[in-house]
N, C-alpha and C positions, 0 to 999 in steps of 0.2 A: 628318885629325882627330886622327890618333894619334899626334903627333909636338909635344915641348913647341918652343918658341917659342927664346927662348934662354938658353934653357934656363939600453896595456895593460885584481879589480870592483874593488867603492867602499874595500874595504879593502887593497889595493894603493896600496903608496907611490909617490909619481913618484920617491923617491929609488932604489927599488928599480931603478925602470926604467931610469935613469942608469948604475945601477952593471952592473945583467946586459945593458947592450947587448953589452960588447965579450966577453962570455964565452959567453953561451946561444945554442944552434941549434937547431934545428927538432926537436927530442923530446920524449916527454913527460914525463922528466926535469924539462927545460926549464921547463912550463907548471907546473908543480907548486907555487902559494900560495893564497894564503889568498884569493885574488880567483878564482882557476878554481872550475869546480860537483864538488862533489863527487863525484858519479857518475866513473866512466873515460871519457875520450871514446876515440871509435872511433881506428883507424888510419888514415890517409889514404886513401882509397877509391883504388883503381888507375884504371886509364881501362879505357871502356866497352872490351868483351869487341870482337874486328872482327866486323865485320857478316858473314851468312853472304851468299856469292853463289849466287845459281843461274843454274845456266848450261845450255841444253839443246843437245847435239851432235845435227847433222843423222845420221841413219843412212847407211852406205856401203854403195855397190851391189856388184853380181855387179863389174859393170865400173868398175875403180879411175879408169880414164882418163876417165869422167865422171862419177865421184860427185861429188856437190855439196860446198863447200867448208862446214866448220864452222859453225854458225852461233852467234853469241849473244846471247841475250837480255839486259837493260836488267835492272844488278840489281835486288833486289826485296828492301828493306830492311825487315822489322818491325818497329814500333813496341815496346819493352821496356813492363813490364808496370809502371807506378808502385810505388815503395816504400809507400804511403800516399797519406792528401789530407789537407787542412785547410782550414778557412774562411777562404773569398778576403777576405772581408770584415774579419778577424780579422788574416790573415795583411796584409794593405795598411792594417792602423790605422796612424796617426800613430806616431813614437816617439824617442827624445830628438835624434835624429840625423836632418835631411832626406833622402830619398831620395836617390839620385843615380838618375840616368835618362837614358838616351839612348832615342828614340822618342817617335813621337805619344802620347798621353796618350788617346788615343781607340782605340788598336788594339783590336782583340777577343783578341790574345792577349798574355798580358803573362805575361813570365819573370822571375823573382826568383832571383837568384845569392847563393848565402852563398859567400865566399871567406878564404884567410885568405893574404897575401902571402907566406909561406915557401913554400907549398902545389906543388912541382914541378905536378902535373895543375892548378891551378887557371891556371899560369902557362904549360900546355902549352895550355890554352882559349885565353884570353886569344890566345896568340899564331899559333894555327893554326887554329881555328874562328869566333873571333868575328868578322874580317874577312868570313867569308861570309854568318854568318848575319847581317851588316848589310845586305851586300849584297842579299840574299835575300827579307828581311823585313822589316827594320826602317827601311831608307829608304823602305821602297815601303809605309811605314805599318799593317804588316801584324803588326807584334810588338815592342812594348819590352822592354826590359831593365833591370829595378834592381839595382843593386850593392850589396850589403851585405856589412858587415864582419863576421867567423868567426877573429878571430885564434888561434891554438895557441899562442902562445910571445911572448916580448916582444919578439923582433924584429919579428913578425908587425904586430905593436900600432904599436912605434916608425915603421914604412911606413907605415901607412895613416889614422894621426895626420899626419903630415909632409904626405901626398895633401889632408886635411881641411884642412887648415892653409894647401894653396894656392890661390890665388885660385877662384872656382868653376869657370870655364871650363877651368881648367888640372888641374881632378880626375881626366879620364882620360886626360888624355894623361902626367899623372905615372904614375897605375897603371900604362900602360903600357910606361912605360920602367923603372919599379922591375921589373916582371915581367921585360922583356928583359935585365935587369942581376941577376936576383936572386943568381946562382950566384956572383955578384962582391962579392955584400954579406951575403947570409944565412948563410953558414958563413965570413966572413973573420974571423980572428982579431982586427978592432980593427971589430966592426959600426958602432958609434957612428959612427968617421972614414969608413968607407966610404958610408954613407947619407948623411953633411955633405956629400961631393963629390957625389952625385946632388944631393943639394937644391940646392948653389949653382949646380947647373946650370938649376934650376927658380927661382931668383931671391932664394933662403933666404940670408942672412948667419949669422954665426954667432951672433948674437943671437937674429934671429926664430926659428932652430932649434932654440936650446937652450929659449925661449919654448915652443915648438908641445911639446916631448916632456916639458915640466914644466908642462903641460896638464891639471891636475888632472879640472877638469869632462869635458876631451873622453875624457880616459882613462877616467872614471866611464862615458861616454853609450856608448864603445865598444864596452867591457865588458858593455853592459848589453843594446846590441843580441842581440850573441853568447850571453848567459843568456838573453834570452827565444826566441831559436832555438832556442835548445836542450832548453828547459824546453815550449814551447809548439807549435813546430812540428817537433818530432825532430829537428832538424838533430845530428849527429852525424861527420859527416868533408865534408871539402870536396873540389871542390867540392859542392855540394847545390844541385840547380835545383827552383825551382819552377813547373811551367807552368799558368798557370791554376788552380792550386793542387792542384795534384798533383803529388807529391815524385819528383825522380830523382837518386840521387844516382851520383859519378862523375862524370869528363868526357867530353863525348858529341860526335860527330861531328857535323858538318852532315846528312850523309847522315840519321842516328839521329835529330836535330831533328827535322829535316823530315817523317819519318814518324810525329813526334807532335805538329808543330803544322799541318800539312798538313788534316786531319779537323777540326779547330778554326774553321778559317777557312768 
């Protein structure tokens, strides 16, 4: 599934985004116009804390030559404590931008991901947790996943405009390769030309490219998702999940998942 084929608010200008492609990275320096919300946003949240194990050793006897061998138990992950909640109802309204979603539309547990593409920890999910938690739950009907956009910076925005921009089916498999590529595009000194080569690999010419990032409306609807995140449901650093509409934010293990959508089901 995760493999392409063959392969920025309302008062931010597309020209601006033009011009800080090939200059701006991932700070907050960076985000800094007239389009970002005023408040600070947070620092990037690090990844979840590792999980504690517990381990219980068998006791050793008088006689070493038959004490019983170590033994250990099955770790025993707890569930972290939610940052918050918000109205699932509230939180899953319509809003200028279609969902993206992989999963049944029927599961009982439904995860909402604010991400923003520079996001190292959003890109360390993406590429070492999400493979299981598909495996785990969301093939077997048991949990979807909506992707929303959390851009920080205008490279952020220029990714996941270019993703919008590609055919629908091809939405995450682009994500996915912009994340496995990002260290090659989000701090490279000419961002613009580096992102052009992912996208022609995605089927972009340099027309429909320069098209998709002078994108006024989609830049407005991006933007806009990321303000009412942030104004509405705390979102504040990425990633930020939301499961059943309880906030966690950080990137979290399979193991960590599963010991909070586990009780869910």
């Amino acid at each position: 599934m995760f493999r392409l084929t063959s392969r920025l608010t309302a008062a931010a200008s597309v020209s601006l985004l033009a011009l800080t492609l090939s200059a701006c990275a991932d700070s907050s320096d960076d985000t800094a116009n007239a389009s970002e919300p005023t408040e600070t946003v947070a620092p990037v949240e690090t990844a979840a804390a590792p999980t504690e194990m517990i381990v219980a050793q068998a006791e050793t006897t008088a006689d070493t030559a038959t004490a019983p061998k170590t033994e250990t138990k099955a770790a025993a992950v707890k569930a972290p404590e939610p940052d918050g909640e918000v109205d699932v109802a509230k939180l899953m309204e319509a809003g200028p931008l279609k969902d993206m979603v992989i999963g049944d539309d029927s599961a009982p547990v439904t995860i909402v991901e604010y991400m923003s593409m520079t996001c190292p920890h959003c890109a360390a999910f993406h590429e070492t947790n999400l493979k299981p938690l598909i495996d785990k739950y969301i093939d077997s009907g048991k949990v979807r996943l909506v992707l929303r956009e959390f851009p920080f910076d205008p490279r952020a925005a220029a990714a996941i405009m270019l993703a919008r921009c590609a055919p629908e089916n091809q939405f995450f498999p682009m994500v996915d390769v912009l994340f496995q590529q990002q260290r090659n595009w989000a701090t490279a000194a000419d961002g613009r030309e580096a992102l052009l080569q992912i996208a022609r690999l995605a089927g972009f010419t340099q027309d429909s490219f320069e098209a998709c990032l002078t994108n006024q409306k989609l830049l407005d609807d991006v933007n806009a998702v990321r303000t009412k995140a942030a104004d509405e449901f705390g979102v504040q650093s990425t990633p930020t999940f939301f499961i059943n509409g309880k906030r966690y934010p950080g990137n979290m293990s399979i193991e960590i998942m599963s010991a909070i959508i586990d009780p869910l089901l």
